[in-house]
MARKOLKOL-31768 format. One record per atom (N, C-alpha, C, O, CB): residue in one letter; x, y, z. Coordinates in steps of 0.2 Angstrom, whole numbers, plus 2048, in hexadecimal, padded with zeros to 3 digits. Glycine has a CB too. Layout:
<pts>
aXYZ;...
</pts>
This chain:
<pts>
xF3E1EF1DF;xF3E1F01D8;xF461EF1D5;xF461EC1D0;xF3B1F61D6;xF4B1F21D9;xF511F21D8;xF521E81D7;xF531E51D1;xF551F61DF;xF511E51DD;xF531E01DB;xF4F1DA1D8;xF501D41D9;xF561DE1DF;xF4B1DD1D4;xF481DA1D0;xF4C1DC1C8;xF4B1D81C3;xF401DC1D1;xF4E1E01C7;xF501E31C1;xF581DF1BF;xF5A1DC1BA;xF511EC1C1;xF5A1E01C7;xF611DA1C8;xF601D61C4;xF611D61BE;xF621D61D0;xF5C1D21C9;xF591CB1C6;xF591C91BF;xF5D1C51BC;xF531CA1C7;xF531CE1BE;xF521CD1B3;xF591CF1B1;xF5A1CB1AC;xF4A1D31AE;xF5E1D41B3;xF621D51AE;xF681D01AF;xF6D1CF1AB;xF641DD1AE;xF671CC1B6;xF6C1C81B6;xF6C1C11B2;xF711BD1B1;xF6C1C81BC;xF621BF1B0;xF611BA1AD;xF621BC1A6;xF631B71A4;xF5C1B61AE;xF621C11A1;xF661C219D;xF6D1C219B;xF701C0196;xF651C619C;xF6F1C41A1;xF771C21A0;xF791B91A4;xF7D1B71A7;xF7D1C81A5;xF741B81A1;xF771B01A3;xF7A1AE19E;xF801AC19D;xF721AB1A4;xF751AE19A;xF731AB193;xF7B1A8191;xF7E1A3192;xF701B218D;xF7D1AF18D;xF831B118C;xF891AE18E;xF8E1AD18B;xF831B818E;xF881AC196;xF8E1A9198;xF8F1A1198;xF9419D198;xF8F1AB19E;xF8419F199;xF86199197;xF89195191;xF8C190190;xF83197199;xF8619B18C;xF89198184;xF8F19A183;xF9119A17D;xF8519917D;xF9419D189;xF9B19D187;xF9C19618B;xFA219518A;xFA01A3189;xF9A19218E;xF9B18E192;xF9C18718E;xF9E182190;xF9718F198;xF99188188;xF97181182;xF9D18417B;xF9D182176;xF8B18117E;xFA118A17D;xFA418917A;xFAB184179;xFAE18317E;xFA318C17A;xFAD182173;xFB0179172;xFAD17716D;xFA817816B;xFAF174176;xFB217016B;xFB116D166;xFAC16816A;xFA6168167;xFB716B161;xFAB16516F;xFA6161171;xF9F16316F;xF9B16016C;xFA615F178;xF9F16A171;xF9716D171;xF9516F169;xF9016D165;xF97174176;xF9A173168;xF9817715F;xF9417215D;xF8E17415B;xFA0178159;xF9516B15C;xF91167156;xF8716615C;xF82165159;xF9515C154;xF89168162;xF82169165;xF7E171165;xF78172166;xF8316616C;xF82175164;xF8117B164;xF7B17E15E;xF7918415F;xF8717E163;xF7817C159;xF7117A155;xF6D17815B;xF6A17B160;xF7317314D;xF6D17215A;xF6817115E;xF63173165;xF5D172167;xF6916F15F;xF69174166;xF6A17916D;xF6618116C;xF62185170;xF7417916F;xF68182167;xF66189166;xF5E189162;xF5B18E163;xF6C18D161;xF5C18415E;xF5718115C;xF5217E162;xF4D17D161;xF5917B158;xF5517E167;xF4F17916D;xF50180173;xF5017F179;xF5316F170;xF5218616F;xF5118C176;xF5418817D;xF5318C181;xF47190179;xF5618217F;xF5817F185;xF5E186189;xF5F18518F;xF5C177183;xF6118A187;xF6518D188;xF6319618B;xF6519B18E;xF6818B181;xF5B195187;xF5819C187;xF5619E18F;xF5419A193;xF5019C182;xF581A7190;xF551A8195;xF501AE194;xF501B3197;xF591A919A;xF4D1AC18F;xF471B2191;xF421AF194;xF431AB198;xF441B518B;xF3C1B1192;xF361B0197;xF331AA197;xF331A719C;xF311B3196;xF301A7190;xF2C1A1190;xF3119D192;xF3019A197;xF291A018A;xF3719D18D;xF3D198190;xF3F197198;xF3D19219C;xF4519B18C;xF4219A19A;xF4219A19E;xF3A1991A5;xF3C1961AA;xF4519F19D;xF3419B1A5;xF2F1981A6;xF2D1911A9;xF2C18E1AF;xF2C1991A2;xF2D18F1A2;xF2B1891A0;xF331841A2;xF3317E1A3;xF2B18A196;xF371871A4;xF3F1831A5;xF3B1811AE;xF3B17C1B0;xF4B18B1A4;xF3A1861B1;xF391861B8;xF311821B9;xF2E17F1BE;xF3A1901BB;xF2F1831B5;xF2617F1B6;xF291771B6;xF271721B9;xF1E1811AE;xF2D1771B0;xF3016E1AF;xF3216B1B6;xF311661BA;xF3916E1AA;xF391721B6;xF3E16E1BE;xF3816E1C2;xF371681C3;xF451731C4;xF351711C3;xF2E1701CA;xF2B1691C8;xF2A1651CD;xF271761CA;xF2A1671C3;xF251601C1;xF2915A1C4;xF291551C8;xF2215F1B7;xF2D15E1C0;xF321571BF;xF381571C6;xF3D1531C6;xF371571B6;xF3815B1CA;xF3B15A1D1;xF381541D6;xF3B1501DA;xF391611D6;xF311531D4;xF3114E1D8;xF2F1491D6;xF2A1471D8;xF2F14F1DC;xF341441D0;xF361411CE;xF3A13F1D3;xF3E1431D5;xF371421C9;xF3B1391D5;xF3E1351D8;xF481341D6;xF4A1341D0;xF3A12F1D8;xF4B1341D9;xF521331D8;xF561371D3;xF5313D1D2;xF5312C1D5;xF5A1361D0;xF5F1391CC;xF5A1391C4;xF5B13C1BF;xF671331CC;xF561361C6;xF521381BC;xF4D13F1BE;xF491401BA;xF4A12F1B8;xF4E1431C3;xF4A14A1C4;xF4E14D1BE;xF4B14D1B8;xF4C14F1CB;xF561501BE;xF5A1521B9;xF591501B2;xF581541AE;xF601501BA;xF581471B1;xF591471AB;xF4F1461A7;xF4E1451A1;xF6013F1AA;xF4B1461AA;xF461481A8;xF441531A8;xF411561A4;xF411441AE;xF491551AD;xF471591AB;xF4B15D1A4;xF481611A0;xF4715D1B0;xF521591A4;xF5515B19C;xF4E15B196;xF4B15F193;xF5D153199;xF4D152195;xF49151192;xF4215618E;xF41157188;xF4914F196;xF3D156195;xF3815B195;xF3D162191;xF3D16218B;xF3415D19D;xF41166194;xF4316A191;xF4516B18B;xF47170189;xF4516B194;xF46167188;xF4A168182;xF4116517D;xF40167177;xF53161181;xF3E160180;xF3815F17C;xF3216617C;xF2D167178;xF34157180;xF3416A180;xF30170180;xF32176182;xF2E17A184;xF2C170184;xF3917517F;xF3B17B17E;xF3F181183;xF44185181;xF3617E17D;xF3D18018A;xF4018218F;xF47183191;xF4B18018D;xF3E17F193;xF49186196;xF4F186198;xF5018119D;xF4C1801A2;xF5118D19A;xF5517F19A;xF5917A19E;xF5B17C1A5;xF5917A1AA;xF5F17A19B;xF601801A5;xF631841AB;xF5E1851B0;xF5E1831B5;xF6718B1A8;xF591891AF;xF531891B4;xF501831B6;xF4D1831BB;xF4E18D1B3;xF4F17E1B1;xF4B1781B5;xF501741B9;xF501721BF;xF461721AF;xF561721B4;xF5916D1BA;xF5A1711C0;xF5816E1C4;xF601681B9;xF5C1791C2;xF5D17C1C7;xF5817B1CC;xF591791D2;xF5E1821C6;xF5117C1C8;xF4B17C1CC;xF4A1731D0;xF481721D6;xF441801C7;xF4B16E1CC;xF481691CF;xF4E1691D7;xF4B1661DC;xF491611C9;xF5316C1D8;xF5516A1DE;xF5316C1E5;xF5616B1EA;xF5A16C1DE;xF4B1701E4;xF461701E9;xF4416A1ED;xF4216A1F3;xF401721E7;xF451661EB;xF4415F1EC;xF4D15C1EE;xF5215C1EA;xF3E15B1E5;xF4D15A1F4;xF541571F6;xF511531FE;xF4C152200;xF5C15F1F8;xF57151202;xF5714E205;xF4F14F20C;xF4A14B20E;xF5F14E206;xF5215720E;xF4E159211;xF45159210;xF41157213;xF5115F212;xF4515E20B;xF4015D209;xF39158205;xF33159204;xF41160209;xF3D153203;xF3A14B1FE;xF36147204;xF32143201;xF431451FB;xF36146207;xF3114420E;xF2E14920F;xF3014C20A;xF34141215;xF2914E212;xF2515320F;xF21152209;xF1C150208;xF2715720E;xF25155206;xF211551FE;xF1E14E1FD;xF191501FB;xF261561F7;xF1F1481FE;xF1E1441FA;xF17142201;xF1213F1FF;xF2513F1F8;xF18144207;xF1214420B;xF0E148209;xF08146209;xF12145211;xF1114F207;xF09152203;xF051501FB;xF001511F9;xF0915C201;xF0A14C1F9;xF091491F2;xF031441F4;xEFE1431F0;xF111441EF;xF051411F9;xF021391FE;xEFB13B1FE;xEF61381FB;xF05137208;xEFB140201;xEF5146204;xEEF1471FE;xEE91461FD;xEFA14E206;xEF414A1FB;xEEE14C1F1;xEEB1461F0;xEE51461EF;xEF314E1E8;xEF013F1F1;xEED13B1EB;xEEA1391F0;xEE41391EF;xEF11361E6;xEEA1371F6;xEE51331FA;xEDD1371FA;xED81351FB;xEE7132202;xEDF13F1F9;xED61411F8;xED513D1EF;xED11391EF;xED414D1F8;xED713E1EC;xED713A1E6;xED41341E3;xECF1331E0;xEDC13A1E4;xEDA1301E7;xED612A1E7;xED31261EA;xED51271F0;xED91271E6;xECD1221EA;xEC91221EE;xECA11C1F0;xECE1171EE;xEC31231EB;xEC611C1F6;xEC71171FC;xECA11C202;xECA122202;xECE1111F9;xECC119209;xECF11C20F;xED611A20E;xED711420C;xECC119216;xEDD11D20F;xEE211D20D;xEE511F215;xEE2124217;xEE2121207;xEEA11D218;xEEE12021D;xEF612021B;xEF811D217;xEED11C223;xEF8124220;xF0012821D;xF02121221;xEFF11F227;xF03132220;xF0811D21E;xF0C11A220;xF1211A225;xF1611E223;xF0C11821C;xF1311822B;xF1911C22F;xF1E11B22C;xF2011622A;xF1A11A236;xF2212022C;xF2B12022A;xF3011D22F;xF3111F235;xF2F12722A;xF3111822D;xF34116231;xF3A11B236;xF3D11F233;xF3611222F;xF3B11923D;xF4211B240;xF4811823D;xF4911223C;xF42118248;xF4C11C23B;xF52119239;xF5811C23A;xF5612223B;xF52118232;xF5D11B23A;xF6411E23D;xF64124238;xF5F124235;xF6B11923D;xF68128237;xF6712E231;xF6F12E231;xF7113322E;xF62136233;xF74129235;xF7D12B236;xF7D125230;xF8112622B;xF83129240;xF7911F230;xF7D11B22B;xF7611B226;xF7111E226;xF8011422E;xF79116220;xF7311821A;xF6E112218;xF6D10F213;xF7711A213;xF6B11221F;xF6710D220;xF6211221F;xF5F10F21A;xF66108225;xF5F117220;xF5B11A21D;xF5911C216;xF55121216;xF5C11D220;xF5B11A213;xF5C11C20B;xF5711520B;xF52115207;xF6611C207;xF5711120C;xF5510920C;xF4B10A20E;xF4610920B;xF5A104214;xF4D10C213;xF4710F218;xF41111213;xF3C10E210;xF4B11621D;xF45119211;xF4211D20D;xF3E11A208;xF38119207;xF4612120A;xF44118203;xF411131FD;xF3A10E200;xF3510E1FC;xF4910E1FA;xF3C10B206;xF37107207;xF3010B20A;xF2C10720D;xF3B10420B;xF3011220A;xF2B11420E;xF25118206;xF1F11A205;xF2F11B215;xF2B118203;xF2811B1FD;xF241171F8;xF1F11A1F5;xF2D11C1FA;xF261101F8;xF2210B1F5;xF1D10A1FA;xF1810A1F6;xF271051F3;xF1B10A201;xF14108205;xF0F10F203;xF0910E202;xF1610820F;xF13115201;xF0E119200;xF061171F9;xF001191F8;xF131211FE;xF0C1121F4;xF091101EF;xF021161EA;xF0511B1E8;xF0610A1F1;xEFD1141E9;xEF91181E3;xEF91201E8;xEFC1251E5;xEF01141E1;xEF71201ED;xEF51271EE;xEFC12C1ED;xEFC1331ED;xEF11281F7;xF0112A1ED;xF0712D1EC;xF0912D1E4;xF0C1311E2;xF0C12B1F1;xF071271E1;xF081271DA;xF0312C1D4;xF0512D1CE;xF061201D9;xEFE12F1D9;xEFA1331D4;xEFA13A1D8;xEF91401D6;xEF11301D2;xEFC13A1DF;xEFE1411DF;xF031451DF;xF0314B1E1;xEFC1421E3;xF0913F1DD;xF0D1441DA;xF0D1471D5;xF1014C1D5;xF121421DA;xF0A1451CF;xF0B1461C9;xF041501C9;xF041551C6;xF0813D1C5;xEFF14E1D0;xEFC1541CE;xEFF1591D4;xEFB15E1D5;xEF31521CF;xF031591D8;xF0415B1DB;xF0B15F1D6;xF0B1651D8;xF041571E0;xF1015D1D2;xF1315E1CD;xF101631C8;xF131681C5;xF131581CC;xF0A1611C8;xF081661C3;xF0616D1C5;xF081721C2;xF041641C0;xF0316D1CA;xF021711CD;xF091761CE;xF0A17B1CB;xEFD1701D1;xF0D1731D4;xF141771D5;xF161791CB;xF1817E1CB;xF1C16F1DA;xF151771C6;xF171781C0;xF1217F1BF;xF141841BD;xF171721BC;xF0D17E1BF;xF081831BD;xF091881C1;xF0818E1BE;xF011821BD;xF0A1891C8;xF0B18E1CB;xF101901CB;xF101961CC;xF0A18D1D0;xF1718E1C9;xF1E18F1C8;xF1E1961C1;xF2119B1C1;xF221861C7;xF1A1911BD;xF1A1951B6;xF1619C1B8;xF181A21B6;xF161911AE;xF1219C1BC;xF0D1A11BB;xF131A51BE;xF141AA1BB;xF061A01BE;xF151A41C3;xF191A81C7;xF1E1AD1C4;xF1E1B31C4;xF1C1A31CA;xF211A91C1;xF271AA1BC;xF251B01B7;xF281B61B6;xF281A31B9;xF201AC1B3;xF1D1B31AF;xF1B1B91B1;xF1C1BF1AE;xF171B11AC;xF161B91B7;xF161C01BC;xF1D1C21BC;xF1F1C41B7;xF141BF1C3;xF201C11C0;xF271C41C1;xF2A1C71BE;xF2C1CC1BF;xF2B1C01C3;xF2A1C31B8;xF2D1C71AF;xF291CA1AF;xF2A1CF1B2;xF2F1C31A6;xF241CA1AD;xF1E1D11A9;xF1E1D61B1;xF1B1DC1AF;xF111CD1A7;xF1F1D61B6;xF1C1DB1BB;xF211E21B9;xF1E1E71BC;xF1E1D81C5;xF251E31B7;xF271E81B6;xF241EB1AE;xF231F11AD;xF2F1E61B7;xF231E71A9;xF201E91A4;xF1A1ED1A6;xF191F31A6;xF201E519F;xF151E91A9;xF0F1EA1AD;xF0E1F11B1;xF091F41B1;xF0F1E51B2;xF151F31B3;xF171F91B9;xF161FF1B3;xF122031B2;xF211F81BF;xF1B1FE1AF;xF1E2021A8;xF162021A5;xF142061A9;xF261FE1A2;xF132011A2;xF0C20119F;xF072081A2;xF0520D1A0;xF081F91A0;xF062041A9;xF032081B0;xF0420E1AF;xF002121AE;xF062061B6;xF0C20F1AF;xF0D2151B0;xF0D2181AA;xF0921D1AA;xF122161B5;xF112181A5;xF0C21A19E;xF0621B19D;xF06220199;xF0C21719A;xF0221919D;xEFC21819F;xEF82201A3;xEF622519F;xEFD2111A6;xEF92201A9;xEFA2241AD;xEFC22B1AC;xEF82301AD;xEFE2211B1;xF0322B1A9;xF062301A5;xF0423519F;xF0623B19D;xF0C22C1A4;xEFF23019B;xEFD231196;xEF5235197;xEF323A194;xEFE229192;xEF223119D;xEEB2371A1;xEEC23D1A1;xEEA24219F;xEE82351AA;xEF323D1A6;xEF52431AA;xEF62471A6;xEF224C1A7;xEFC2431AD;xEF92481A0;xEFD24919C;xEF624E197;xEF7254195;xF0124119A;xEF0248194;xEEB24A191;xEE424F196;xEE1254194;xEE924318F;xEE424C19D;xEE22521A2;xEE625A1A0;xEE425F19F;xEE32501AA;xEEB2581A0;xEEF2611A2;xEEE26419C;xEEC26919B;xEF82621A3;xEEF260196;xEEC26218F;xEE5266190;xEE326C190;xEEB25C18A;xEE1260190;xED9264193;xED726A195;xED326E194;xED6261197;xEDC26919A;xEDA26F19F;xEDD27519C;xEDA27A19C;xEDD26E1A5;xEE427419B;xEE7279197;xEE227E190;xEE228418F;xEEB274194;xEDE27918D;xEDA27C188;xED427F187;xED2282182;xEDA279185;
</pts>
């Protein structure tokens, strides 16, 4: 419980430091907007909704994870700061995986018999593997084309849901025990009388 209280009081004091961080003349004329599009906000939904994005949009391919997740976020409100953070689940190590369980969804999906293509052997000292990949990525074709996108969503729906527990579990706790407090409280009366 301790370090859960950390946590929430530490994502309140974000906030604060990142909008001293835009302070300047570059930012000031973005600072409306910015404050108009919550991109900046860490409360709940903001913040949520910032981490369900980075999850969708992590596994987006290449350097457009980031700038799709700016995007989404400012089109829906979210925090910034938690989606691009969150899309970096997805990196070198773990992007082959995911995109085998992506393969995976969409081959129950799409119909026909589908097999996992082999990855090739490739050196991993020089960057012929980068070549490789790209090339292993494209053989996966449709069943990887539609199960990323549902595989995405789900890591997003689960992400949010997550998130929202986490914030409410302490309101949840505090109710309970009010709650609780308030029986006790009305028994001893009872009895009392």
């Amino acid at each position: 419980m301790l370090r859960r209280r950390s946590l929430r009081y530490w994502f309140r004091t974000l906030e604060p430091r990142v909008l001293d961080l835009l302070r300047g003349p570059m930012w000031e004329r973005y600072k409306p907007w910015l404050n108009r599009r919550d991109v900046l906000n860490f409360s709940r939904q903001p913040l949520a909704l910032g981490v369900a994005i980075g999850m969708f949009c992590g596994l987006i391919p290449g350097p457009l994870q980031v700038l799709g997740t700016l995007a989404l976020c400012a089109w829906w409100r979210a925090n910034v700061v938690a989606g691009v953070i969150t899309t970096f689940y997805t990196n070198a190590l773990t992007i082959v995986p995911l995109y085998m369980l992506a393969y995976q969804i969409g081959s129950w999906i799409v119909p026909g018999s589908q097999s996992l293509p082999p990855l090739a052997a490739v050196d991993f000292t020089s960057f012929q593997w980068i070549g490789a990949l790209v090339q292993w990525i494209q053989a996966l074709g449709w069943p990887l084309a539609v199960g990323l996108p549902v595989m995405g969503l789900w890591f997003a729906a689960t992400a949010y849901c997550l998130v929202q527990a986490f914030w409410l579990a302490p309101v949840v706790r505090r109710a309970r025990a009010m709650r609780r407090r308030s029986a006790d409280s009305a028994q001893r009366v009872a009895k009392g009388s």
